[in-house]
C-alpha positions in Angstrom: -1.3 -7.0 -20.6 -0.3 -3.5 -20.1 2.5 -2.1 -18.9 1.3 -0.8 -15.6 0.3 -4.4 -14.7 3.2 -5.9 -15.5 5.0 -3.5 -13.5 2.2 -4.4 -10.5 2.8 -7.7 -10.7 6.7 -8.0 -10.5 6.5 -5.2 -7.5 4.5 -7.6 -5.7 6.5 -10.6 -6.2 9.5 -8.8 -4.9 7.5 -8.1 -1.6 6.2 -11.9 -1.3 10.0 -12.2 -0.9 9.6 -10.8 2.2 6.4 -11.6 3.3 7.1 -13.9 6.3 9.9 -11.8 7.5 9.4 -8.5 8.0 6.7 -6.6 10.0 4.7 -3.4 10.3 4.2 -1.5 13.5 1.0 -1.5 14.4 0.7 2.3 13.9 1.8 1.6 10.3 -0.9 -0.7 9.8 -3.7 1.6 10.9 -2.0 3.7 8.2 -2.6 1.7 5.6 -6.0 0.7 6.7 -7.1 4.4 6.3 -5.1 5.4 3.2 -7.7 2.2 2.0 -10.8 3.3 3.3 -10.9 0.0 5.7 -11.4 -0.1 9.2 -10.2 -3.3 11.3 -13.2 -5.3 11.3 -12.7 -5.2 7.2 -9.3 -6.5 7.4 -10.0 -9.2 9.8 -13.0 -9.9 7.5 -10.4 -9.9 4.2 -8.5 -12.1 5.9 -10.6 -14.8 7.6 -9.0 -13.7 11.3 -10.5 -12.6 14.3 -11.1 -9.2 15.3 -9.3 -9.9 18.5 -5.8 -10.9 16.1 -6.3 -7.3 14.2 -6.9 -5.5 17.5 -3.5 -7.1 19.1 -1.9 -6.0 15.5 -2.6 -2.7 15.9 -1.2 -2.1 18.9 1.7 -4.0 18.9 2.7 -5.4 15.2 1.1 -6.5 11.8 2.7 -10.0 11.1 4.3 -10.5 7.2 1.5 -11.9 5.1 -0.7 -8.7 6.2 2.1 -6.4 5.5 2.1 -7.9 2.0 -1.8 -7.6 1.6 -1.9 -4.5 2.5 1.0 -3.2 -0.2 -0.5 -5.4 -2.4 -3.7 -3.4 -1.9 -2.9 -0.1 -1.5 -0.7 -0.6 -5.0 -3.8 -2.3 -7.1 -5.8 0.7 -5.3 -3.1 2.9 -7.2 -3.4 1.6 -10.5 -6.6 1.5 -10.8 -7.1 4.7 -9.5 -5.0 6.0 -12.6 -6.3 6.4 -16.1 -3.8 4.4 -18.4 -2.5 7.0 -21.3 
């Protein structure tokens, strides 16, 4: 396993620490749903939710396990956008 993912990995279990606690702001999560290329309906579709529930996020605040998703995401998106040496 290389290095990178190994670093992935451990990153993301320190956020699952968090997970259920802390929160986005809905702004944040539109963010992060463009830095990815998603729109709502794709998150709500990743996640098994209704559109309504990503809506309601979106203007008011992104519960934990979809802040997690999302960082989990965005970070995988990351590493495998980079070429390992």
């Amino acid at each position: 396993m290389s290095e990178q993912i190994k670093k992935a990995f451990r990153a993301s279990l320190s956020f699952a620490k968090s997970a259920y606690t802390s929160e986005m702001p809905g702004s944040e999560m539109v963010a992060a749903l463009k830095r990815l290329g998603w729109s709502q309906a794709e998150l709500g579709r990743r996640l098994g939710v209704k559109a309504s529930s990503v809506t309601r996020w979106a203007q008011t605040e992104a519960p934990g396990y979809v802040v997690e998703y999302l960082r989990v995401m965005e970070l995988a998106r990351q590493i495998l956008e980079k070429p390992e040496p």
